[in-house]
DSSP file (Angstrom, degrees, kcal/mol; ACC not computed):
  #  RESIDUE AA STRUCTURE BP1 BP2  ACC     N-H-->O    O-->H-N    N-H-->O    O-->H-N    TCO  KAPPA ALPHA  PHI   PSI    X-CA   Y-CA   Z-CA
    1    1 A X              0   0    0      0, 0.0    91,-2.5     0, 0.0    92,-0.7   0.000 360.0 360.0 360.0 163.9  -11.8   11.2    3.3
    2    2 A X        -     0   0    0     89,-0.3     2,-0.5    90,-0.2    89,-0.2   0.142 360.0 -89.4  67.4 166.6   -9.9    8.5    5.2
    3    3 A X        -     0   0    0     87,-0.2    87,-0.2    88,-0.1     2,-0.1  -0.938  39.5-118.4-131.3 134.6   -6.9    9.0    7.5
    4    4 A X        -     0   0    0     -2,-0.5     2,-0.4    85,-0.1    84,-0.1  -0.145  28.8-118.4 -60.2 155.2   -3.3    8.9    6.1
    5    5 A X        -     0   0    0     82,-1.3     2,-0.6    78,-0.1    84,-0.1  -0.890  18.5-131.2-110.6 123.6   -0.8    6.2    7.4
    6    6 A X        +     0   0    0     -2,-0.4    17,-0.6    17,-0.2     2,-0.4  -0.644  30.4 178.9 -98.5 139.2    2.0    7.0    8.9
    7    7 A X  E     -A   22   0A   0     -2,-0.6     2,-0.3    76,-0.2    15,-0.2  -0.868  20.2-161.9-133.0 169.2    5.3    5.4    7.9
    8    8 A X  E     -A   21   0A   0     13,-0.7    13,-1.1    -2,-0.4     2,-0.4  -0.967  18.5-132.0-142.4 141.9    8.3    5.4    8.5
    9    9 A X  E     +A   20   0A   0     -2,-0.3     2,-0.4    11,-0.2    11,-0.3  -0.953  23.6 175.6 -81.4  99.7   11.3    4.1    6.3
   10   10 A X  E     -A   19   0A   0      9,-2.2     9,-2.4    -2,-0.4    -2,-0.0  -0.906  22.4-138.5-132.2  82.9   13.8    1.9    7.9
   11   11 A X  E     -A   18   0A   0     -2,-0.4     2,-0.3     7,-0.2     7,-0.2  -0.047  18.4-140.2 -65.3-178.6   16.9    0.2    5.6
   12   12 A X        -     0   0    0      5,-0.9     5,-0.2     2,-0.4     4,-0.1  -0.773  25.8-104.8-120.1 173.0   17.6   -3.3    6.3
   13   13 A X  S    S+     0   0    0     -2,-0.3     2,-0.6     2,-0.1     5,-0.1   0.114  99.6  86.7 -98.0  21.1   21.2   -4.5    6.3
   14   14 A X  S >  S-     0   0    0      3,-0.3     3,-1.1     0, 0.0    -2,-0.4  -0.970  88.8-112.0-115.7 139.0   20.7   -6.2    3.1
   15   15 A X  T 3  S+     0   0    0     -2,-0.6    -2,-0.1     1,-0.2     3,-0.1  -0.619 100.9  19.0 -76.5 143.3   21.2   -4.0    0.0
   16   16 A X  T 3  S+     0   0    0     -2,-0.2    57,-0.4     1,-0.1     2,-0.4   0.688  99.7 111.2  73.9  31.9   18.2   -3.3   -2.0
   17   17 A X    <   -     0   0    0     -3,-1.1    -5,-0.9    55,-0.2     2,-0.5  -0.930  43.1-174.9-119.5  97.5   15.8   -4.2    1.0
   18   18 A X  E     -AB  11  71A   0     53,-1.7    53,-1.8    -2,-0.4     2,-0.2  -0.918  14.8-143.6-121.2 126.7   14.0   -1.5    2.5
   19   19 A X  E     -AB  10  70A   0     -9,-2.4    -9,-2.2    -2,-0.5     2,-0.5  -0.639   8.1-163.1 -98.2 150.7   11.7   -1.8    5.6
   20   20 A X  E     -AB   9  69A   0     49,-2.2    49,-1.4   -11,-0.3     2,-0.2  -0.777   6.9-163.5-135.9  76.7    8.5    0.2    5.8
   21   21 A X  E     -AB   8  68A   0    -13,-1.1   -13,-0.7    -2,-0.5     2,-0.3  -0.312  11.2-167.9 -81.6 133.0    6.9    0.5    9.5
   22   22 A X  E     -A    7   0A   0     45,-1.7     2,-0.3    -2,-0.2   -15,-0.2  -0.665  35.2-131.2-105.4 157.9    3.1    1.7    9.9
   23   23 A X  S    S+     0   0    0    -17,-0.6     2,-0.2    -2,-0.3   -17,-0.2  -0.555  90.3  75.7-114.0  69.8    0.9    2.8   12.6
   24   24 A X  S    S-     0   0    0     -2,-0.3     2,-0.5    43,-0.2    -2,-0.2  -0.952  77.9-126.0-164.6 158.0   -1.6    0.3   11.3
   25   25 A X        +     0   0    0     -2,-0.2    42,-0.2     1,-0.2     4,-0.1  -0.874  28.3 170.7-105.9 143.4   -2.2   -3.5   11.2
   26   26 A X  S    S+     0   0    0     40,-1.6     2,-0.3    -2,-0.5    -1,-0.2   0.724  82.8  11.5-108.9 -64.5   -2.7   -5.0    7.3
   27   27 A X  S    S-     0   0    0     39,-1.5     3,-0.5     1,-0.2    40,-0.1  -0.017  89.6-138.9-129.0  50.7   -2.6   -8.8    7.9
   28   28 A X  S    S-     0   0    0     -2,-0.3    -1,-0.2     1,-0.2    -2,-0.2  -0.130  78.5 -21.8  57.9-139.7   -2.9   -9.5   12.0
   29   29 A X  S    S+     0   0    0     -4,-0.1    -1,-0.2    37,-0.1    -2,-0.1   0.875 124.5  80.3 -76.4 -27.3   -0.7  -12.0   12.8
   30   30 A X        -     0   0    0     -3,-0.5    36,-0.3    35,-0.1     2,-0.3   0.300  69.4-125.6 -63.4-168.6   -0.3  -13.6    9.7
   31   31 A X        -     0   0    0     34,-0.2     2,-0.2    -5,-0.1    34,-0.2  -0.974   8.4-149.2-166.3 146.4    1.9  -12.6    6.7
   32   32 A X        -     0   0    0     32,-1.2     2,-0.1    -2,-0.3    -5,-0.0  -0.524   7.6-174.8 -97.3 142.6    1.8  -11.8    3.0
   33   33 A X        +     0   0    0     -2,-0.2     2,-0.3    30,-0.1    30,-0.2  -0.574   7.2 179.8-131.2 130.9    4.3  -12.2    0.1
   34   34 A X  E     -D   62   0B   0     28,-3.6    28,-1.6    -2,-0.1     2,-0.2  -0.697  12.6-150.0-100.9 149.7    3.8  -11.1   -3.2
   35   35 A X  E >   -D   61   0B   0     -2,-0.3     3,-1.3    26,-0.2    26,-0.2  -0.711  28.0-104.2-110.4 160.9    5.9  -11.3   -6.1
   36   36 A X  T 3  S+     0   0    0     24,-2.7     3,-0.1    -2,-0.2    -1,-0.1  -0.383 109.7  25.4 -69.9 152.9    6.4   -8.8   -9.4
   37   37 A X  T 3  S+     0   0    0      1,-0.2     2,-0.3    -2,-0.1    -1,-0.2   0.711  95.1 110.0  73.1  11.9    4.5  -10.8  -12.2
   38   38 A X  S <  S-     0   0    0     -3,-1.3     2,-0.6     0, 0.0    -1,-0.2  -0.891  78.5-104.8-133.9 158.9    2.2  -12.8  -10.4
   39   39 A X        -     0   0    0     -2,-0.3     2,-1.0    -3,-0.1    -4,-0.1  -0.532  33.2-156.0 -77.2  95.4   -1.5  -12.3  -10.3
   40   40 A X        -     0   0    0     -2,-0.6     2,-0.2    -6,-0.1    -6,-0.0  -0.840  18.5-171.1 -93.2 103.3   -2.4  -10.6   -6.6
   41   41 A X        +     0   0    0     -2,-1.0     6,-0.2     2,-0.0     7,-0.1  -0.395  33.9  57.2 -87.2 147.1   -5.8  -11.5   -6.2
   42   42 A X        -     0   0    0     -2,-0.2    -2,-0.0     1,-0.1     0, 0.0  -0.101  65.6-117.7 105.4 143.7   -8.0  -10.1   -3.4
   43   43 A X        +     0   0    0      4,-0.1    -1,-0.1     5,-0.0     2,-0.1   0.128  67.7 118.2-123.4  32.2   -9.3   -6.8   -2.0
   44   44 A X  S  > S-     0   0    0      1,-0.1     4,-2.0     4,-0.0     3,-0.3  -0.475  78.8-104.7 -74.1 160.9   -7.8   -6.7    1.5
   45   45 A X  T >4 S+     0   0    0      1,-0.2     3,-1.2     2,-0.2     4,-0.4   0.807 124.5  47.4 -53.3 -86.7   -5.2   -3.8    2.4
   46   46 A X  T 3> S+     0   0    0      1,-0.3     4,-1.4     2,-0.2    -1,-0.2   0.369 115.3  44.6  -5.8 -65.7   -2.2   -6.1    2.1
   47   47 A X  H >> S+     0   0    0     -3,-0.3     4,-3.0     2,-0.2     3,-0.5   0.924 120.2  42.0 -83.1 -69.2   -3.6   -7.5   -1.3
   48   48 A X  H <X S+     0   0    0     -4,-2.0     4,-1.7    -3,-1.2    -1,-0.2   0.885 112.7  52.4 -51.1 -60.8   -4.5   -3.5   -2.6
   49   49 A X  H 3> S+     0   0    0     -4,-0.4     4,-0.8     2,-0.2    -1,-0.3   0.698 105.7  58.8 -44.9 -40.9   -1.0   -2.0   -1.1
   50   50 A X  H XX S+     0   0    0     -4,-1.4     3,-0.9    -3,-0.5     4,-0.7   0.964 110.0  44.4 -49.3 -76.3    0.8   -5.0   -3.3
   51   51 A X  H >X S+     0   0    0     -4,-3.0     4,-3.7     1,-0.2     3,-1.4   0.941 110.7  49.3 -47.6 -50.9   -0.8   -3.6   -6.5
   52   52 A X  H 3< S+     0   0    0     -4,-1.7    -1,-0.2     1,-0.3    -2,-0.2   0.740 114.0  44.3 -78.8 -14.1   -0.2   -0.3   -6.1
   53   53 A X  H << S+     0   0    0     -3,-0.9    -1,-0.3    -4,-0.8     4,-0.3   0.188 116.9  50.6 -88.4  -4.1    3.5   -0.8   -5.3
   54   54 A X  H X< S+     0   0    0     -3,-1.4     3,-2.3    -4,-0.7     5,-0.3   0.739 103.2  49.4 -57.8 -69.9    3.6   -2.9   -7.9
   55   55 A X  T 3< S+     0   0    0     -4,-3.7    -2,-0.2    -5,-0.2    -3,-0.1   0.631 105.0  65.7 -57.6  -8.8    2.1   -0.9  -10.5
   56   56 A X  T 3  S-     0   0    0     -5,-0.2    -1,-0.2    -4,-0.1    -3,-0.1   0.866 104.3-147.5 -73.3 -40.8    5.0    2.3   -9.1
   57   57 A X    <   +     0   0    0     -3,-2.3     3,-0.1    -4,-0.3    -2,-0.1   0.232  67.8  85.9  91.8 122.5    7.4   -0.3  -10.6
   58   58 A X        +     0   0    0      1,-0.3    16,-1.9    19,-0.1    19,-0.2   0.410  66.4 115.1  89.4  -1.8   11.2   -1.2   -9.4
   59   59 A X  B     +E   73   0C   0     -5,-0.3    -1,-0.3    14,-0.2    14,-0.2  -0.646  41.4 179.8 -96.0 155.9   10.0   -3.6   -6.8
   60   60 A X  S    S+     0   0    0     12,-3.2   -24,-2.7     1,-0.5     2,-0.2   0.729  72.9   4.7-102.8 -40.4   10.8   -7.4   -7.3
   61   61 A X  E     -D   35   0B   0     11,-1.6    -1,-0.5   -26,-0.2     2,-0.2  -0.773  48.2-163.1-132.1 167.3    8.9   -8.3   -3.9
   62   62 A X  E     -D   34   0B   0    -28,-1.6   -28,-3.6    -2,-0.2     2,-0.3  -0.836   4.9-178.0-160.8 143.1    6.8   -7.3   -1.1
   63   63 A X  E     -C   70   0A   0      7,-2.4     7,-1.5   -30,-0.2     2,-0.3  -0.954   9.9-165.4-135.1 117.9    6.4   -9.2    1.9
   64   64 A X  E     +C   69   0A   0     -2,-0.3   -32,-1.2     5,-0.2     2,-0.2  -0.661  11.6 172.3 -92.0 142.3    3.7   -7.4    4.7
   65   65 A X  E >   -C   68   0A   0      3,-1.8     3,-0.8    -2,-0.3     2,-0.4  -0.579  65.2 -46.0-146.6  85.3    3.8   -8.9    8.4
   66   66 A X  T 3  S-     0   0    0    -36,-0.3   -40,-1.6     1,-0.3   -39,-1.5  -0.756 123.9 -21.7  92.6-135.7    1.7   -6.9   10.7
   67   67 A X  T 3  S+     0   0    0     -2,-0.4   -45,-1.7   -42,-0.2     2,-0.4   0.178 120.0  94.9-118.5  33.8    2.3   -3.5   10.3
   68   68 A X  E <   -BC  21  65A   0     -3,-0.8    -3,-1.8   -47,-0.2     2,-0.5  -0.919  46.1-177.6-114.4 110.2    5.9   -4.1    8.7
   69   69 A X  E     -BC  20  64A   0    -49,-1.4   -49,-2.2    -2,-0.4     2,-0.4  -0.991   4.1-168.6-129.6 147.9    6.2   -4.2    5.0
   70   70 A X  E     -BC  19  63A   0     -7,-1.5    -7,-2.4    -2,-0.5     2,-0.6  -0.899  10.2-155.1-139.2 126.7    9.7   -4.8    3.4
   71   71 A X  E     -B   18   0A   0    -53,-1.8   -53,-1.7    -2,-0.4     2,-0.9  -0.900  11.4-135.5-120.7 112.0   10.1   -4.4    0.1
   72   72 A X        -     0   0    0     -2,-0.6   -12,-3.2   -55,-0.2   -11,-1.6  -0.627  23.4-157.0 -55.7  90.2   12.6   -5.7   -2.7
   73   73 A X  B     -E   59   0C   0     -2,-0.9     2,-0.4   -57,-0.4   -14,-0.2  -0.139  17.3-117.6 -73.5-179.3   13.9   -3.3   -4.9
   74   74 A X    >   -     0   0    0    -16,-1.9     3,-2.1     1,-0.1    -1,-0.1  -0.788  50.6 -75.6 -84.9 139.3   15.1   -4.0   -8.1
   75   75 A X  T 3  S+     0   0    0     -2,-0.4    -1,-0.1     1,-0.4     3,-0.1  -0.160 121.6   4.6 -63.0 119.2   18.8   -3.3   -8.8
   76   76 A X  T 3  S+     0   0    0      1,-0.7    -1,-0.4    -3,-0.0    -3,-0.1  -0.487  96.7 131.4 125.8 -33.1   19.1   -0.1   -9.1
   77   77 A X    <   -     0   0    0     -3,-2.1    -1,-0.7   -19,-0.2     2,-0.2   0.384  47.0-136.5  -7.0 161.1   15.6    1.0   -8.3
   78   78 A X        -     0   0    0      2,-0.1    -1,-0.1    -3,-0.1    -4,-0.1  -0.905  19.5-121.5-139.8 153.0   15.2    3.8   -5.7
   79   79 A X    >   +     0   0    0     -2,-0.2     3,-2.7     2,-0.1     4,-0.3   0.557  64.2 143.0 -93.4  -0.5   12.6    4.0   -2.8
   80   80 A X  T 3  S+     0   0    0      1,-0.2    -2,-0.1     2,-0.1    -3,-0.0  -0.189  75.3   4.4 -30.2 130.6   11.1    7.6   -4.5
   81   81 A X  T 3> S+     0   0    0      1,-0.1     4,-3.2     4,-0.0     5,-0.3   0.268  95.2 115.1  99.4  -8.0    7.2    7.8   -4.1
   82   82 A X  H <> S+     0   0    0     -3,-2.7     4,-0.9     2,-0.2    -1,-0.1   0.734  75.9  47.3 -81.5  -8.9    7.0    4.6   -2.0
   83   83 A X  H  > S+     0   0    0     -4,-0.3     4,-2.1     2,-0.2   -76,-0.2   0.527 109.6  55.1 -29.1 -47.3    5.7    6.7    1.4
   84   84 A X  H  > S+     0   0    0      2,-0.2     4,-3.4     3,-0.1    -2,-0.2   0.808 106.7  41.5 -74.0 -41.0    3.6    8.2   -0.4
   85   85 A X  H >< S+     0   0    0     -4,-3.2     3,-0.5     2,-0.2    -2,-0.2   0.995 122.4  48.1 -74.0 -36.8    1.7    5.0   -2.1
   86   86 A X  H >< S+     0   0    0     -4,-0.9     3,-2.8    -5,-0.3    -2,-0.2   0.959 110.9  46.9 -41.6 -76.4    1.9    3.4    1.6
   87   87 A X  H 3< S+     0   0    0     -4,-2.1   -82,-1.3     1,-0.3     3,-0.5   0.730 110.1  53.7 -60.0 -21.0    0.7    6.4    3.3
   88   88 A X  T << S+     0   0    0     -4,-3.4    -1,-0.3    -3,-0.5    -2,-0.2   0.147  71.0 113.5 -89.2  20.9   -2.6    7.0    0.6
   89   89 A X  S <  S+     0   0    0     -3,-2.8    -1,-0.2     1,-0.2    -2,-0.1   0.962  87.1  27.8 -69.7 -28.2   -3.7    3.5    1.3
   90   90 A X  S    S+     0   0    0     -3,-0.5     2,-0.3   -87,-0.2   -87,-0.2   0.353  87.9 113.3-108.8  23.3   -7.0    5.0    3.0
   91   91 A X        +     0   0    0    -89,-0.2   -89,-0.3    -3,-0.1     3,-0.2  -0.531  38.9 171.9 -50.6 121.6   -7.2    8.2    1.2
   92   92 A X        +     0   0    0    -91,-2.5     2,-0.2    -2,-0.3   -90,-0.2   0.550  59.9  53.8-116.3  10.2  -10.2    7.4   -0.5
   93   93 A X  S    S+     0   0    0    -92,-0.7     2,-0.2   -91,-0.1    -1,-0.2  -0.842  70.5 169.1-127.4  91.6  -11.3   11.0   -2.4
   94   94 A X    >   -     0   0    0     -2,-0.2     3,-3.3    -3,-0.2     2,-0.8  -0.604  55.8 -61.1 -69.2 151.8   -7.9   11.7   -4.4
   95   95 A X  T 3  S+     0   0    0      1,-0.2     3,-0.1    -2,-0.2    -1,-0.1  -0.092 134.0  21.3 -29.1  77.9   -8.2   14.5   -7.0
   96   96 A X  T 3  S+     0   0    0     -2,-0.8     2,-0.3     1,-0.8    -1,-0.2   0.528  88.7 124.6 130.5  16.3  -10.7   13.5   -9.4
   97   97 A X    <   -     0   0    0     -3,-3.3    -1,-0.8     1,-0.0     2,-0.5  -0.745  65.1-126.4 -82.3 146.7  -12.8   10.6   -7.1
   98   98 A X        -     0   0    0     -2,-0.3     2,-0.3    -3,-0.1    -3,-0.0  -0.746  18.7-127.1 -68.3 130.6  -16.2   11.8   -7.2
   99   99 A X        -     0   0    0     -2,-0.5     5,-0.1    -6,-0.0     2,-0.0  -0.572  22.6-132.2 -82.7 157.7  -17.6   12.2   -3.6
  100  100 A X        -     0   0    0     -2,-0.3     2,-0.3     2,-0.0     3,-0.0  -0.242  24.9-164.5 -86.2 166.2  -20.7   10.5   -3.3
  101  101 A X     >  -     0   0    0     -2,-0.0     4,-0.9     6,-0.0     6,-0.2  -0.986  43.1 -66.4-143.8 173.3  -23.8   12.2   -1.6
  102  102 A X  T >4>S+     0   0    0     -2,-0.3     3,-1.0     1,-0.3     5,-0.6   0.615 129.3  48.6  17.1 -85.5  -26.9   11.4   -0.2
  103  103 A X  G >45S+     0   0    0      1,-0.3     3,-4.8     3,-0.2    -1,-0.3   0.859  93.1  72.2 -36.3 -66.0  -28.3   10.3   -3.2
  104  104 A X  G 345S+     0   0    0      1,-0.3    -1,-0.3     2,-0.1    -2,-0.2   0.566 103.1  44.4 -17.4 -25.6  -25.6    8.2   -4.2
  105  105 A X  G <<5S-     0   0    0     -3,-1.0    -1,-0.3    -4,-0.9    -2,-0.2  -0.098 129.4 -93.0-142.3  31.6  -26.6    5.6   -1.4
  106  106 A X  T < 5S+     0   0    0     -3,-4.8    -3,-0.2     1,-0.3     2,-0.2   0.280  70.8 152.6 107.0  17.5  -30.1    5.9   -2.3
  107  107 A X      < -     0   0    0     -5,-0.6    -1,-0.3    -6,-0.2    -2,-0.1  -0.396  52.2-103.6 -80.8 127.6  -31.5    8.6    0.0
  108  108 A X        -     0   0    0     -2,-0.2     2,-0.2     1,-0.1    -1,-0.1  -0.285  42.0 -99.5 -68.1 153.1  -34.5   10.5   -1.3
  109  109 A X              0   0    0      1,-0.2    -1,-0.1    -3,-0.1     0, 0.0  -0.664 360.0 360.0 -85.2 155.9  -33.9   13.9   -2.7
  110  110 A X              0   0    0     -2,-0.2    -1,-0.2     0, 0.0    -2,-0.1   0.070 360.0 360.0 -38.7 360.0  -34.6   17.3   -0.7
């Protein structure tokens, strides 16, 4: 359930900068940055996409503006698997979610 996000991967003309364009908006006009090693508080997409690219590893930063998110790898880091956590931000039954039913949301049984 939920519909994948499409990106697209873009380098930047700084090495170890890679820009990451969506057909979705995370934070309006406004703009994010998070750093490795600091506390990301908050359950908005921006705030949720930050963790999970964090927790992949190799990033130093990530800074979302809109639907643009640019990421700082870490030397020597590689952009492997970062498409993927971008594009499952609104997957929300991966392998081994239970899907909810009926019940689940308090619906009498049949």
């Amino acid at each position: 359930m939920g519909q994948r996000v499409t990106v697209i991967e873009k380098p930047s003309s700084r090495p170890g900068v890679v820009r990451f364009e969506i057909n979705r908006i995370l934070t309006g006009m406004g703009h994010e940055r998070y750093r490795a090693g600091q506390v990301v508080e908050g359950n908005r997409p921006p705030d949720v996409l930050a963790r999970r690219l964090f927790d992949r590893g190799g990033i130093d930063a990530v800074h979302i503006n809109s639907n643009v998110i640019t990421v700082d790898l870490d030397k020597g880091a590689d952009t492997a698997g970062i498409v993927d956590i971008i594009g499952d931000l609104y997957t929300y039954y991966l392998p081994g979610v239970e899907v909810p039913d009926a019940a689940s949301f308090g619906a009498p049984a049949e």
